[in-house]
C-alpha positions, -999 to +999 in steps of 0.1 A: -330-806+261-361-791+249-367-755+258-402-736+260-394-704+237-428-680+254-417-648+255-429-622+275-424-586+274-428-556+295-432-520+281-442-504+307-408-488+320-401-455+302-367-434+309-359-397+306-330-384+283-313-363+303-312-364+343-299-353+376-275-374+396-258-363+423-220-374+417-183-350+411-159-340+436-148-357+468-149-340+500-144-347+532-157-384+523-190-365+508-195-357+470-208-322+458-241-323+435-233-323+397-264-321+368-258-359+348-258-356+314-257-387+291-227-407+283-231-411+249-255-438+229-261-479+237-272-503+211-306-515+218-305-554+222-339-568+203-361-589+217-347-612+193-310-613+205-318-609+239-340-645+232-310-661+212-282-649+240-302-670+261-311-703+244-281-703+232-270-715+265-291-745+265-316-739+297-338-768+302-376-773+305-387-752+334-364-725+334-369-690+331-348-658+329-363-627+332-339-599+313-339-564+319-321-539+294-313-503+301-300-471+289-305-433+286-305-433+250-328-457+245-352-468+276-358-497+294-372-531+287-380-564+307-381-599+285-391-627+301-383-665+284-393-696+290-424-709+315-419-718+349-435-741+377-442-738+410-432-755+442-453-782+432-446-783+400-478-769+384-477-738+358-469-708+375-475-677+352-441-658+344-447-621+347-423-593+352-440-594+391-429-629+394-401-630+424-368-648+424-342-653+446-316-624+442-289-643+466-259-624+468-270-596+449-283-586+485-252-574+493-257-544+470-286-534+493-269-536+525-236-518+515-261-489+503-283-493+535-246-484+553-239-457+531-273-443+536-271-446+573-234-430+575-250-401+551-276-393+574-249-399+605-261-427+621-231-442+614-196-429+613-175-438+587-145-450+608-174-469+635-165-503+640-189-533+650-181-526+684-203-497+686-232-514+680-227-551+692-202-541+724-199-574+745-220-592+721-192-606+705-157-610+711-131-585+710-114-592+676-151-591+662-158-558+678-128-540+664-136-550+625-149-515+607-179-516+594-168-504+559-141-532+558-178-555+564-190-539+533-162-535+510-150-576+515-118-569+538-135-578+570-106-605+577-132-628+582-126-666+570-136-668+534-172-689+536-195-689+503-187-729+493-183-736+530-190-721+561-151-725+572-161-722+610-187-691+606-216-713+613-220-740+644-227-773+638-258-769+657-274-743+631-307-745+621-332-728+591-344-707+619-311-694+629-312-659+641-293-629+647-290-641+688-282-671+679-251-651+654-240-633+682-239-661+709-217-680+685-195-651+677-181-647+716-162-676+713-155-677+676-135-711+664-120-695+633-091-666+629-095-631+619-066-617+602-062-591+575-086-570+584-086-539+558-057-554+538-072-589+525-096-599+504-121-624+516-160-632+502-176-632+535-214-637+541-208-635+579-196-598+574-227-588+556-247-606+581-230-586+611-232-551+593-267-559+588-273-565+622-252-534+633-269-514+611-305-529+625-291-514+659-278-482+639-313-473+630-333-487+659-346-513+637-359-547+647-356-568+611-334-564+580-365-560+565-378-530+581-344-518+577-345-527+541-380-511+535-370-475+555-334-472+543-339-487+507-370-503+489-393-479+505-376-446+491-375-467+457-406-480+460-395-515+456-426-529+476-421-565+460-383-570+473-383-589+506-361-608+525-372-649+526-360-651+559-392-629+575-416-640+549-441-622+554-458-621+526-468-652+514-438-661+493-435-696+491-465-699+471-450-673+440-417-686+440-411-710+407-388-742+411-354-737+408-331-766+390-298-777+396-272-783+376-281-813+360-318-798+352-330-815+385-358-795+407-346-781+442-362-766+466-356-730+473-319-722+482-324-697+515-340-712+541-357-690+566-325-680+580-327-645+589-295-639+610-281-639+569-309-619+554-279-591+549-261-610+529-284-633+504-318-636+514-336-609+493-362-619+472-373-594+444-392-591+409-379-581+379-398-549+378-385-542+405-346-553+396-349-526+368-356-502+396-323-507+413-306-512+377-318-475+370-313-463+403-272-473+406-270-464+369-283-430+376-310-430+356-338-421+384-332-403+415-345-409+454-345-380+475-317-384+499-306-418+486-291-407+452-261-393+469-244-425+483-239-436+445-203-421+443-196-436+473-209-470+467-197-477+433-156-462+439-130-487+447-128-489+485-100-508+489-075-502+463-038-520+482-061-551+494-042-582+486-060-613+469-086-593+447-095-615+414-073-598+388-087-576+368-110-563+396-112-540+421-135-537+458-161-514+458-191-516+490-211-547+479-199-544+447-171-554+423-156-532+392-146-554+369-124-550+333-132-572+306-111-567+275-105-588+238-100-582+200-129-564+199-129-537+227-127-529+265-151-522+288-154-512+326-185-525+346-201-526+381-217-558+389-229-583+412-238-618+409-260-637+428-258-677+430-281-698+455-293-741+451-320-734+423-315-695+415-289-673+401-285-638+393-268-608+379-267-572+373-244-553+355-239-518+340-215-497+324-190-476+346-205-439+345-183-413+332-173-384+357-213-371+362-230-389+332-255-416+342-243-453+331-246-455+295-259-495+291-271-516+324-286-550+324-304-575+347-306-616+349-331-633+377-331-674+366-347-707+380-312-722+372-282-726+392-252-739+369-217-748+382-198-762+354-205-724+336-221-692+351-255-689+330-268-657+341-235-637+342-229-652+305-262-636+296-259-603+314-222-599+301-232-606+268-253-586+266-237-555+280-209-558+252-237-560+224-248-526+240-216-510+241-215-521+203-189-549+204-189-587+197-191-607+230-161-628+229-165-665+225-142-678+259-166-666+285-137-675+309-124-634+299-160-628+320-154-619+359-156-651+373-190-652+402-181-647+436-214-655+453 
């Protein structure tokens, strides 16, 4: 298939050498400040490579990936291959403003929107959905912590491929977070192994998004998004598709299937889900939150829920992919071969039309991450995982090792 080779680049992102994050000791569930020093030096993918790595996996006419590369010891840099239509499919310029759908990579956001609120004690770490739904839902429902929502032991049924119950038959685009909780009285599924199992659950993010809405007296995942989160970051271009309120449809490229076929976006405005994959953000922006859970830049009173977010949180659950642990919203994952072993914290995203990763080095004690990297694509695969391929590849050129030909070693994606 014939692939448009434009490249794009971005220089405008310049990083620091040596920076403050707070991270160190654990107590009483907080961490005390520490001054971040770097974790050594990262090999500096070229534009070049970064170009190959993704040809090399064959994306046809109309897709895109926008790739973001970071690292204290040698900056930040956005490349953006390929050309991209529109919903209509006329040209649409590919910019590092241009948004995608982030999908499950969502989930990142709303696990640090919890930790946020429990930092600034709107939330209590041991609160359970009760609290803030009470009679909304049923019983079983109320008594599910809110950290078991966030760190994928909610004992909810297992629902990325299929909604296994979590959704009525009667759902629509428009279904909302009334509509969630009127279903949820009189749930048709089980809930067992709350705290113990693993389980990918989109209805858990859903419903700690919604308690969290209540948490901080907020009336949209949005707003909660914007005064938790992008606001602080000054992500002003990340939004959930759901609200829309911006105009969105009209910036957002096609997306192609599988089989290169066009599709039309994957979330529908279906904002009782926002929480879990309904984010749509730019790639300038996406290096912002790369940077930001590396620990590259700092937030005023948001920096300090890093150590939290990125620890294992559920070390004895049962059913974890092997090789992986839980963190909130995130997974830590081990890839090893002939040629080295490395640690990373990463998140995938996978809608019809869009997929996504981001990725970065495990930080070491109070260093910042030493290599990071993002992928937002036009191109949903399922027979292999194209922008976790690209991200992971590119994270062991960075750590200076040969990416190892059976990208089955790579964590496999789990939304």
């Amino acid at each position: 298939m014939e692939t448009n080779r434009r490249v794009f680049l971005s220089g405008a992102l310049t990083l620091a050498n040596s920076l403050g994050r707070v991270q160190g000791a654990v107590a009483n569930g907080r961490r005390d400040a520490c001054l971040s020093t770097t974790s050594g030096s990262a090999t500096e993918p070229t534009t070049d490579q970064i170009q190959q790595i993704v040809l090399g996996y064959g994306p046809p006419a109309g897709v895109g990936a926008a790739v973001g590369v970071a690292s204290p010891s040698f900056g930040a840099k956005i490349v953006c291959i390929g050309a991209l239509d529109d919903q209509n499919g006329n040209p649409l310029p590919f910019t590092t403003d241009t948004p995608f759908e982030v999908a499950s990579i969502t989930k990142t956001v709303t696990a640090a929107a919890y930790e946020s609120l429990v930092l600034k004690g709107y939330v209590r770490s041991t609160d359970t959905l009760g609290r803030f739904l009470g009679t909304e839902v049923n019983s079983q429902i109320q008594a599910i912590p809110l950290k078991d929502l966030a760190d994928f032991t909610s004992g909810l049924p297992e629902d990325n491929h299929s909604s296994n119950g979590t959704l009525p038959s009667t759902a629509t685009g428009d279904y909302t977070d009334a509509e969630m909780l009127g279903f949820l009285q009189n749930p048709p599924f089980p809930i067992t192994g709350t705290g113990q199992v693993y389980t990918y659950s989109n209805l858990g993010f859903a419903l700690l998004a919604a308690s969290l809405q209540d948490a901080a007296g907020m009336h949209s995942f949005a707003s909660l998004c914007d005064q938790q989160i992008l606001g602080p970051l000054g992500m002003a271009k990340t939004q959930p598709y759901g609200s829309r309120p911006r105009g969105i449809e009209g910036h957002l490229p096609r997306g192609f299937d599988q089989n290169g076929n066009a599709v039309p976006p994957g979330w529908p405005p279906f904002p009782a889900y926002d929480g879990a994959g309904g984010l749509v953000s730019t790639p300038n922006d996406m290096m912002t939150w790369l940077q930001f859970n590396m620990g590259i830049i700092q937030a005023a009173g948001l920096s300090d829920i890093l150590p939290v977010v990125h620890a294992p949180a559920a070390p004895g659950a049962s059913g974890v992919p092997v090789g992986t642990l839980l963190a909130l919203g995130w997974f830590i994952s081990q890839m090893s071969d002939a040629s080295g072993e490395i640690t990373v914290i990463q998140k995938d995203g996978n809608l019809p039309g869009f997929s996504s990763q981001i990725a970065f080095l495990s930080p070491n004690g109070c260093s910042a991450s030493n290599a990071g990297v993002f992928v937002l694509t036009n191109w949903n695969t399922t027979s292999f995982a194209f922008a976790s391929n690209i991200a992971y590849d590119l994270v062991y050129v960075m750590a200076g090792l040969q990416p190892p030909s059976d990208k089955s070693r790579y964590p496999h994606p789990q939304g």
